[in-house]
N, C-alpha and C positions, 0 to 999 in steps of 0.2 A: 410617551416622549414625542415633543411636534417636530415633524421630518422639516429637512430644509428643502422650502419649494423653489430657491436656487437651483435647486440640481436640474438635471435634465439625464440619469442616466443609460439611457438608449443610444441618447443621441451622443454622446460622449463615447461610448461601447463603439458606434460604426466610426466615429474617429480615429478611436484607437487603432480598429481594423487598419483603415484605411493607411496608415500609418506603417503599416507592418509591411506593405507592402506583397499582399499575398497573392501568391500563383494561382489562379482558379482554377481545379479540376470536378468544379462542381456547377449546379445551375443557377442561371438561368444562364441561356445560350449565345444569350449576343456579348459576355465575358468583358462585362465594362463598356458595352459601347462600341468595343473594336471591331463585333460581327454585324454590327448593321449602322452604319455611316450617318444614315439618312434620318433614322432615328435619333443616334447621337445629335446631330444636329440641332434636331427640331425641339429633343428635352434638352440638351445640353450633357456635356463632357461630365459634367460632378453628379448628375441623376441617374444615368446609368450605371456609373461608379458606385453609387451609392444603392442599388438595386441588388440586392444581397440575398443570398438561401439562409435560412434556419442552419447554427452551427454553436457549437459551446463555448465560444467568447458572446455570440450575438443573443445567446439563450433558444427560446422556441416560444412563439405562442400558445401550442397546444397544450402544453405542462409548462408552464414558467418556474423557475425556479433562481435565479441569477437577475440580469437586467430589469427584462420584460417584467417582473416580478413587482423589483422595485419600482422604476417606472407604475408598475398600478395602483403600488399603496401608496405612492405621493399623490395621485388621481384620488384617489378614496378620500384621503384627508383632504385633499383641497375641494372636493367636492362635497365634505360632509357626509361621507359615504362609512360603510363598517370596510365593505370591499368592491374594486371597480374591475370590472374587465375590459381589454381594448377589444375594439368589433373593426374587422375589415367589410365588413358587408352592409355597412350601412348602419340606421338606427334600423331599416328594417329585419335585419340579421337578430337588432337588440330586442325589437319588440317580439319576433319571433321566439328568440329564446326565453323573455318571460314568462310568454302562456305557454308553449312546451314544458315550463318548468315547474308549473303550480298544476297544472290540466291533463290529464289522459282522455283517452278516447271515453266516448259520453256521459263525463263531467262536464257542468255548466260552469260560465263565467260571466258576469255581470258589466254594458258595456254599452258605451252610445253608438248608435247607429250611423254615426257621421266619424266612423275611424278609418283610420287608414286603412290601405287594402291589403298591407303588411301583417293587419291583425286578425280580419278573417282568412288571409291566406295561411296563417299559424293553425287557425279552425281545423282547412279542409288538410291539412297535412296528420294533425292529433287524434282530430275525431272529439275536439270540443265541438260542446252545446252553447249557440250563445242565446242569454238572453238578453234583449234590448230595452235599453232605457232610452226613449225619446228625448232628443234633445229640446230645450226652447223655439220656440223660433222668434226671431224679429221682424215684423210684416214687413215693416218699412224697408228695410234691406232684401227681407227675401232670404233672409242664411240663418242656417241652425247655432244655436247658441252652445253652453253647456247644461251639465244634468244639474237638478236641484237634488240636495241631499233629502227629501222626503222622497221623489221617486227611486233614488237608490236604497234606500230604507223597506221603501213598498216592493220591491222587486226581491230585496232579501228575504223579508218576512215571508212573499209567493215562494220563495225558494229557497229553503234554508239548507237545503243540500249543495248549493252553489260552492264552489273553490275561493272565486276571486272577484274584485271588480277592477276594472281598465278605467282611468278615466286621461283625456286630454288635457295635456296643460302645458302650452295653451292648446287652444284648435291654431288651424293654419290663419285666422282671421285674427286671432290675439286673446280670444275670448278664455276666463278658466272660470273653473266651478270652484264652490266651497271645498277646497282640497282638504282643508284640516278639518273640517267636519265629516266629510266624506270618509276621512280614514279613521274617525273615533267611531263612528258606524260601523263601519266594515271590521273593524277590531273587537269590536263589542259582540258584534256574532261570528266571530274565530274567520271572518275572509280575510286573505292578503288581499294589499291595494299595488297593484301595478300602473305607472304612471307614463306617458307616452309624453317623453318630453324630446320629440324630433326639433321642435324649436322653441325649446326652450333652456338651451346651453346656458344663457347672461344670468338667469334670476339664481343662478348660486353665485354670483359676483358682484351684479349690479346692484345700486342702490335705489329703494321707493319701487322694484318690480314685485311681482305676485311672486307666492310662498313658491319654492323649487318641492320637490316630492320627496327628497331627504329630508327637507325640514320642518315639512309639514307629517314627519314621520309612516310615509309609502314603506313598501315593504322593498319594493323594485324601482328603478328608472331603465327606460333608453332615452338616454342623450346622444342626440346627432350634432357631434361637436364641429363638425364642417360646415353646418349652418350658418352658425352666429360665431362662432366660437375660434375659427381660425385655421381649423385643420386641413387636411386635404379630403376631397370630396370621397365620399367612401368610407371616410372613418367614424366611429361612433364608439362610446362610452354605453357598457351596462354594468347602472350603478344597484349597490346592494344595502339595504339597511340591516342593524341587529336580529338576529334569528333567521336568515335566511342561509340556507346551507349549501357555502359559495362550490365547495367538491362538487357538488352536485348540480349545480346550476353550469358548472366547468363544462362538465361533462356533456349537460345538453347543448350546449353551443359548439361543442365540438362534432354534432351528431349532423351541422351541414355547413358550419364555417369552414374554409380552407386548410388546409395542411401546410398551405405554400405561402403564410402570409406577410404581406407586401410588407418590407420596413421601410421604404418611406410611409404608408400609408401609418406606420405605428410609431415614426422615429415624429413624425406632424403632429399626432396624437399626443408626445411626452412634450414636445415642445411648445403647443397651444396650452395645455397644463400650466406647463412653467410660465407662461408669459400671463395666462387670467387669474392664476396664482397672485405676481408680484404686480399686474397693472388692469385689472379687469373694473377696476370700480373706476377710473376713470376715462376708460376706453367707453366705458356703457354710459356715464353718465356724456359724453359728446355722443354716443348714439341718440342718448331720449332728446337731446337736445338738435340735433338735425329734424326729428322726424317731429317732434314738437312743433317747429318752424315751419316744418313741410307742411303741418296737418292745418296749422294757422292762414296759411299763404295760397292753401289747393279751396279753402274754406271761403275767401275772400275773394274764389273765381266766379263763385255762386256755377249753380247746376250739378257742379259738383258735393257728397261730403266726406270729409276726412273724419270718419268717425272715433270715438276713445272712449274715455275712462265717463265721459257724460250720462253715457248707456247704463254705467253700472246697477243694478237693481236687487242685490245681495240675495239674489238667486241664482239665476239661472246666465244670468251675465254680473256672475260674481266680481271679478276684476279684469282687468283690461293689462295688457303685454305694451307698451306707451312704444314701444321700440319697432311694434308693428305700424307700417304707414296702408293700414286698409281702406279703399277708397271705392264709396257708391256711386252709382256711373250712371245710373238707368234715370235720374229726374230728366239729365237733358238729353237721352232720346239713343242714347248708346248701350248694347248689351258691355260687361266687361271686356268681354274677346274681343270686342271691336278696339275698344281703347288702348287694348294691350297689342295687338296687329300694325295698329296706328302708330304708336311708340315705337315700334320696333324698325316697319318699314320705311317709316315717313320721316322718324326724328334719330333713330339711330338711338334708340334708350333700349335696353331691356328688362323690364322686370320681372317680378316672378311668376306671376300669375295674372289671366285672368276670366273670370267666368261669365256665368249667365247675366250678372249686374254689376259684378265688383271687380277692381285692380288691389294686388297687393305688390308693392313695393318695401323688398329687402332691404332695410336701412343697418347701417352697422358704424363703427367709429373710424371705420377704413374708408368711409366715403369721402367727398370734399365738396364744402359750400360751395361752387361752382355747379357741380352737378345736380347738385339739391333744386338749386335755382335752374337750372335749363329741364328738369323735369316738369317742373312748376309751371315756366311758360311754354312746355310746349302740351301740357293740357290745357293752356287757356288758349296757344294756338288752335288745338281739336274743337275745344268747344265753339269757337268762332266760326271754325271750318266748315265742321259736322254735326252742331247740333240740330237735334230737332225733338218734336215732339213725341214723349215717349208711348202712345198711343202704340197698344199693340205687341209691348215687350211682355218677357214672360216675369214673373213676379215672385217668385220663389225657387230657392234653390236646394228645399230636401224635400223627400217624401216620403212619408211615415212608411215602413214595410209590412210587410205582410208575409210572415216565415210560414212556410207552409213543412219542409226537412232542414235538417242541419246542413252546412256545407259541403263535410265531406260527402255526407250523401249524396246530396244533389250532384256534384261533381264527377263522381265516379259512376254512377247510375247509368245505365244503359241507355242512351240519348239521339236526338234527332236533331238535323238542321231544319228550321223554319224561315221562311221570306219573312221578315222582321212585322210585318203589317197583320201578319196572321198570327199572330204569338201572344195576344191580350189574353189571359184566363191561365197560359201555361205557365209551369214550374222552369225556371232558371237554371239552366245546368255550368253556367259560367257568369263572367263580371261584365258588368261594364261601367266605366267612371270617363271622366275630364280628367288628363291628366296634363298637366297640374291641376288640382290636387291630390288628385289618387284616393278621392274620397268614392267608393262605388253607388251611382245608382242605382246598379241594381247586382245582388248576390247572389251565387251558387243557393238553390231552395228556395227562394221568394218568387211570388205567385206574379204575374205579368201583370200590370194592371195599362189602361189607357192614358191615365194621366203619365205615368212611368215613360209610353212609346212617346206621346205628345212630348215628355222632357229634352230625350235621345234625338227626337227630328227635328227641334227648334236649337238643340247646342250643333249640331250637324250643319244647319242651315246659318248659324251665325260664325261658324269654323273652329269650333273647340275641335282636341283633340280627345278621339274616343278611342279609350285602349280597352284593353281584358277582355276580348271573343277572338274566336279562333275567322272570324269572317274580319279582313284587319279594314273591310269596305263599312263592316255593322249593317249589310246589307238585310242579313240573317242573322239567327241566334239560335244557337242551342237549347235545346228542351227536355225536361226529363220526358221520356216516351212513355 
């Protein structure tokens, strides 16, 4: 029977509450708002209000069975899902629980090396093995693409005791692989396909986007619905296809999601539902068309390019995310980080990202043709400004690894600190990435190489942000001893 995606009932449930007028003798401590002013203040009188404990009008995240319940199966259907779970902890919470869910300690899992760091942080927690499948690369850009289904093919065959494979769709550039072939693959030799769709919320709504991972028949999704999607930052969807056995997958997500979890963060979650439910094909199709515009208009700055769907190659840059506005930076003479610095200080824009060559700018159907266009001229301001010749930029942004132990090993291993510059030949006992994107250069187990330290002193010296070591300078690095 098809549920009505009218409803919202979560959100409906803290009305009621609210309505009842209830005497608080439970938490959380500022009791509406009335015990911290300042706070009130700054969310507002209805937010703290509406910041509510787990109770049996409101249901519970950990065991749903009432609200929260329905709330996920209207999620599932609208998503094309068997069954959906809300995540307070991000997609990373979602992707975590996928590979926890299919993976024990040293089972392998099949998986590009340009994933989030959500996913081998799942690694070094389980005690999965990953094996890596090299992404593409694009010279011209300098950034990894997706997997081609013959190297995940080849990587099954080397490993036919493998669980699962992970594939991105898209990557953070927009880029996705042959998803439907990838999972008639992986099906054919008994893997689930887990799908890391952190942004990829719209392609279960939008019209003319790449296949979603329900549709393309995945076993798993994490959807990071605060992405694109509408919800409040923090919240995320882990969607479930036929034969995955949701008790159990419950269960692992409760083994490090909260007890305490946020209902605005979940009451956002029912209500982004409801609304890409009854208005998402035309909120997406005024997304592809701003960033269409954009990609046209940044294209016609020259020095710059707005790259897309042009790339396509029904491989490894299977399809293109039209919604992402990813932009090559390094012809006229600028790393990304500089453009992205530039934007932020100089014009008052913020985007989301940007790295060693590229900017990506978040587009969505909540923007407005005003803003579109002052991002526009204040990169042909930049370029006017600051360009120059790119002579001397670094030219590529992955590098093949080189696993020498598995994560958690490496991680937990008995380790030493090193002055970063003496560290070429040794074993990784920790991460290090740009974040944004949280894609890590380099992994817990992979062997130091020089091109690797060359990467880390040239994002350092252009001002990316390097997270994941315990040295927050990256002066040093940890090593397995």
């Amino acid at each position: 029977m098809k549920l009505n995606q009218d409803r919202a009932p979560l959100y409906d449930a803290i009305g009621e509450y609210r309505t009842n007028r209830v005497v608080k003798f439970d938490v959380p401590g500022h009791k509406g708002g009335r015990g911290n002013k300042t706070l009130s203040d700054f969310l507002g009188e209805s937010c703290l209000k509406n910041d509510v404990n787990s109770m049996k009008p409101l249901d519970n995240l950990c065991h749903p069975v009432s609200v929260i319940k329905e709330a996920q199966e209207l999620a599932a259907e609208a998503f094309g899902a068997e069954n959906a779970f809300f995540i307070v902890n991000g997609a990373t919470g979602a992707v975590q629980a996928m590979v926890m869910s299919v993976c024990k300690s040293g089972e392998k899992i099949i998986l590009p090396r340009n994933v989030h760091r959500s996913a081998i942080n799942a690694l070094v927690v389980c005690g999965a093995v990953p094996v890596y499948v090299n992404p593409g690369i694009n010279r011209e850009l300098g950034i990894p693409l997706g997997m081609t289904a013959e190297e995940v093919e080849r990587a099954i065959l080397e490993n036919p005791d493998a669980k699962a494979v992970l594939v991105n769709n898209p990557t953070y550039y927009g880029i996705c692989s042959d998803l439907k072939r990838i999972v008639k693959i992986a099906h054919k030799h008994g893997l689930l396909v887990l799908c890391d769709e952190a942004h990829g919320t719209h392609f279960y709504f939008g019209g003319g986007l790449p296949v979603s991972g329900m549709a393309a028949g995945a076993d798993m999704a994490a959807v990071s619905v605060h992405k694109t999607g509408g919800s409040l930052t923090q919240s995320a969807m882990l969607l479930m296809g036929k034969g995955v056995n949701a008790d159990y997958v419950r269960q692992v997500i409760n083994l490090t999601q909260t007890t305490s979890a946020s209902y605005l963060l979940m009451v956002s979650l029912d209500l982004a539902r409801q609304n890409l439910a009854l208005h998402g094909r035309e909120f997406y199709a005024k997304t592809v068309e701003f960033a269409e515009y954009a990609r046209g208009e940044i294209n016609a700055l020259g020095g710059y390019y707005a790259f897309g769907g042009e790339l396509c190659n029904g491989r490894d840059f299977f399809a293109f995310d039209s919604t992402k506005l990813s932009v090559h930076t390094r012809a006229m003479g600028l790393a990304g980080i500089e453009v992205y610095d530039l934007l932020r200080d100089e014009y008052d824009i913020q985007i989301e990202f940007g790295d060693i060559g590229n900017i990506l700018a978040i587009i969505t159907g909540g923007d407005r043709a005003l803003e579109i266009e002052r991002l526009v001229s204040a990169l042909s301001e930049i370029k006017r400004l600051y360009g120059r010749s790119p002579v001397g930029l670094y030219d590529h942004e992955y590098i093949n690894p080189s696993v020498v132990l598995p994560p958690q090993t490496a991680f937990y291993a008995e380790n030493v600190p090193l002055p970063i510059a003496e560290t070429s030949g040794r074993i990784a006992a920790e991460f290090v990435m740009c974040y944004p994107p949280g894609i890590p250069i380099l992994a817990p187990g992979e062997r130091i190489t020089k091109d690797i330290l060359a990467y880390i002193a040239y994002a350092k010296e252009k001002g990316c942000s390097l997270t994941g070591c315990r040295d927050m300078n990256v002066e040093s690095l940890m090593v397995v001893k």
